[in-house]
TIBANU-388854 format. One record per atom (N, C-alpha, C): y, z, x; residue in three letters. Coordinates in steps of 0.2 Angstrom, whole numbers, plus 2048, in hexadecimal, padded with zeros to 3 digits. Example, Ala and Ser with C-alpha at 12.3 -4.5 7.8 and 13.67 -1.06 7.14 Angstrom:
BEGIN
7E4827842ala
7EA82783Eala
7F0827842ala
7F5823840ser
7FB824844ser
800827840ser
# end
This chain:
BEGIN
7FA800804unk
800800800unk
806800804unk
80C7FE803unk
8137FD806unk
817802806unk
81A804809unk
81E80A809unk
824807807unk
825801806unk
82B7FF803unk
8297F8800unk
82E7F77FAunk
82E7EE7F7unk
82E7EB7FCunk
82D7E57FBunk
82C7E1802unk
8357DB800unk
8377DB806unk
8407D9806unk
8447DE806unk
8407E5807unk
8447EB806unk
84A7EB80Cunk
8517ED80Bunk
8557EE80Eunk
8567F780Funk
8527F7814unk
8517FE816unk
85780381Eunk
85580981Cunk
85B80A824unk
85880E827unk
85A81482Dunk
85A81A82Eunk
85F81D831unk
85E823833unk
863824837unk
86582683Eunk
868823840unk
86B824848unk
86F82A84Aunk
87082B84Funk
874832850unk
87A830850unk
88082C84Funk
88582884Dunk
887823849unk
87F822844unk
87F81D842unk
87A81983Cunk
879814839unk
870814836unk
87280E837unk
86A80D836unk
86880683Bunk
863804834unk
8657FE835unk
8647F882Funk
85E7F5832unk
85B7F382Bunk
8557EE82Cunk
8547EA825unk
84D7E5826unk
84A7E3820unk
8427E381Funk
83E7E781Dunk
8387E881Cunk
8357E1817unk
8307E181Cunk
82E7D881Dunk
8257D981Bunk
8257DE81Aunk
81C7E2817unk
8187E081Eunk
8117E481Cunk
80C7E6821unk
80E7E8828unk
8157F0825unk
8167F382Aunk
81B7F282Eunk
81F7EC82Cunk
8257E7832unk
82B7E882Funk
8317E8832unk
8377E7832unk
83B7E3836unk
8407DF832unk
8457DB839unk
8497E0837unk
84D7DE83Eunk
8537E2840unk
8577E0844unk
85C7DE846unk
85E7E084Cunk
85D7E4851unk
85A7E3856unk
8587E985Bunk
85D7EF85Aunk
85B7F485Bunk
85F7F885Bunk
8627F9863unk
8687FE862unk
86B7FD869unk
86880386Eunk
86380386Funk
85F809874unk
86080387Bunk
85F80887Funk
85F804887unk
859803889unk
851804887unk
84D802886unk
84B7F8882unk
84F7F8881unk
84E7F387Bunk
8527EB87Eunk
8517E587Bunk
8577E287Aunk
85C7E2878unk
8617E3879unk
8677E2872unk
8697DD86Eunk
8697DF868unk
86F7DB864unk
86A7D4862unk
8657D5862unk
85F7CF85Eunk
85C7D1859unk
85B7CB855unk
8567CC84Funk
8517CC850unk
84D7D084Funk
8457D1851unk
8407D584Dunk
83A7D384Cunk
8347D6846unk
8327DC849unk
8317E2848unk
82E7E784Dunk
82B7EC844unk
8277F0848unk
8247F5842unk
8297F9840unk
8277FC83Bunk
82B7FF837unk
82B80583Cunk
82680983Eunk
82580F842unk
82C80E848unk
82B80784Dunk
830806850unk
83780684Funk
837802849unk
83F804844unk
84180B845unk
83C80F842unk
83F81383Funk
840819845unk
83E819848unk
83E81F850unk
84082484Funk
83A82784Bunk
83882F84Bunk
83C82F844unk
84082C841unk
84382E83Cunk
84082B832unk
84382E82Funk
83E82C829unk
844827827unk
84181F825unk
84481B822unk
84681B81Bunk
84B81A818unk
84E818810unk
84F81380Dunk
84F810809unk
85080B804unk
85880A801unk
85A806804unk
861804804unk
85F7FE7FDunk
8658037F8unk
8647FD7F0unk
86A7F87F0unk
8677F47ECunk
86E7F07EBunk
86D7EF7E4unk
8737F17E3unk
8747EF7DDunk
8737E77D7unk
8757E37DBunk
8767DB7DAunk
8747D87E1unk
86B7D87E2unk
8687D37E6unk
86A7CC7E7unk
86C7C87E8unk
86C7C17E8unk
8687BD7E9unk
8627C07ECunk
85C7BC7EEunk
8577C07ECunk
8517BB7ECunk
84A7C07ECunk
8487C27F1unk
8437C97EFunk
83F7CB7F7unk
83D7C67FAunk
8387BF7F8unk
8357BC7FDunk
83D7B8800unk
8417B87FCunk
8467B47FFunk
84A7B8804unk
84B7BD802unk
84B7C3809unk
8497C280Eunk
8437C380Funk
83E7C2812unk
8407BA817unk
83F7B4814unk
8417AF816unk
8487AF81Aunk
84E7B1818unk
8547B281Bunk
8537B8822unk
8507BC820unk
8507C2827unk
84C7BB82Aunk
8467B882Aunk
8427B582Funk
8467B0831unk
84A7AE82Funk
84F7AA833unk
8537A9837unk
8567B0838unk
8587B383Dunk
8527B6843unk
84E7B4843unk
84A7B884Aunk
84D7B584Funk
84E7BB853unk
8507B885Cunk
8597B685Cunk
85C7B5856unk
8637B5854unk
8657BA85Aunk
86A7B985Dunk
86E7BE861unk
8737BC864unk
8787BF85Cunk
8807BE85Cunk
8817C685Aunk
87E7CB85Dunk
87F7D2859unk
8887D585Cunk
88B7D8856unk
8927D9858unk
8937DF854unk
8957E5855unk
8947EA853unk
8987EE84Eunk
8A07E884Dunk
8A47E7847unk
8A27E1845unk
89F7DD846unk
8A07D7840unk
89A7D483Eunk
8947D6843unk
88C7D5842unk
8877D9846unk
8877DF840unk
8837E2844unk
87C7E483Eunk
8787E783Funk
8727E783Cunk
8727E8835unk
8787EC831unk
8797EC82Aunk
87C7E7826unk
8837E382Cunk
8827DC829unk
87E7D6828unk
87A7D682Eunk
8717D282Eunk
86D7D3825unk
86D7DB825unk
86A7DD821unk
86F7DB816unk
8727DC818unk
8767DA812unk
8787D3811unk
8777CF817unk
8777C7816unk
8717C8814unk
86A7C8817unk
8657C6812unk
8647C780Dunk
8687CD807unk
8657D0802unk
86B7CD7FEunk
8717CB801unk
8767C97F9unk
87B7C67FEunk
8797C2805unk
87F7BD808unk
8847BE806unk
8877C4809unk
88A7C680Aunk
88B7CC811unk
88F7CA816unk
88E7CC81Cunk
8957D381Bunk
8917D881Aunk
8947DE81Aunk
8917E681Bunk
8967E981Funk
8927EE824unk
8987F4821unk
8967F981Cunk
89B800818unk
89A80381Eunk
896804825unk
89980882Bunk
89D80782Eunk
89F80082Dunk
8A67FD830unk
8AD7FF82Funk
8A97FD826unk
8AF7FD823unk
8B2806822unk
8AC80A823unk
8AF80F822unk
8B2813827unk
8B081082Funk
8B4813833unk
8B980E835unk
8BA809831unk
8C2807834unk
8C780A82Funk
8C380A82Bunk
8C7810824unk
8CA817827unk
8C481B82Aunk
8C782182Funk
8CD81E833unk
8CC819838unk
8D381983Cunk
8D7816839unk
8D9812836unk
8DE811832unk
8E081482Eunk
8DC81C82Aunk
8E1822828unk
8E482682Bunk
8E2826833unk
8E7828839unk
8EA82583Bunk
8EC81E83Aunk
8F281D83Funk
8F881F836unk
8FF82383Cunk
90482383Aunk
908820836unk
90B81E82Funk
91081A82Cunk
91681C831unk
919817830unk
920818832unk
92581782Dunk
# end
């Protein structure tokens, strides 16, 4: 049995961070490599779920208005393998992750720390 739908748009959690993927069944996930110094960086890549998730328990990221179906999910993450244009404001593993499910390339960690510093700077 699958611990997740299959297209699932799944995450966990990083010490700074959570790290985006898409659950592709029998165990696998693409992702963007995550940025450990062990790894390559900033590529799309199939790895197990166990590796995804590094010691952490995985969740299920919903979308409200999918655009696509799972297998089409599925088909958009695999067209991305070996992709490595990773940019960690404008393409990083949660906008991978949200292009395949509603093409649409948007990353709320972005947005929410550009929000932080733009409520610090000063009005004049």
């Amino acid at each position: 049995m699958e611990k997740f739908p299959l297209g699932s748009h799944i995450k966990v959690a990083r010490r700074f961070y959570a790290h985006h993927g898409i659950y592709v069944g029998q165990g696998q996930v693409i992702h963007y490599t995550d940025l450990e110094p062990t790894k390559v960086k900033g590529q799309v890549t199939k790895t197990t779920l166990e590796e995804f998730a590094s010691g952490e328990t995985p969740t299920l990221v919903k979308h409200s208005n999918p655009r696509y179906s799972p297998l089409e999910v599925i088909k958009r993450a695999e067209s991305r393998l070996n992709y490595d244009d990773y940019n960690i404001i404008i393409n990083n593993c949660e906008h991978f992750c949200n292009w395949c499910v509603e093409d649409s390339s948007l990353s709320m960690q972005v947005v929410e720390l550009i929000n932080k510093i733009v409520s610090k700077i000063p009005v004049r």
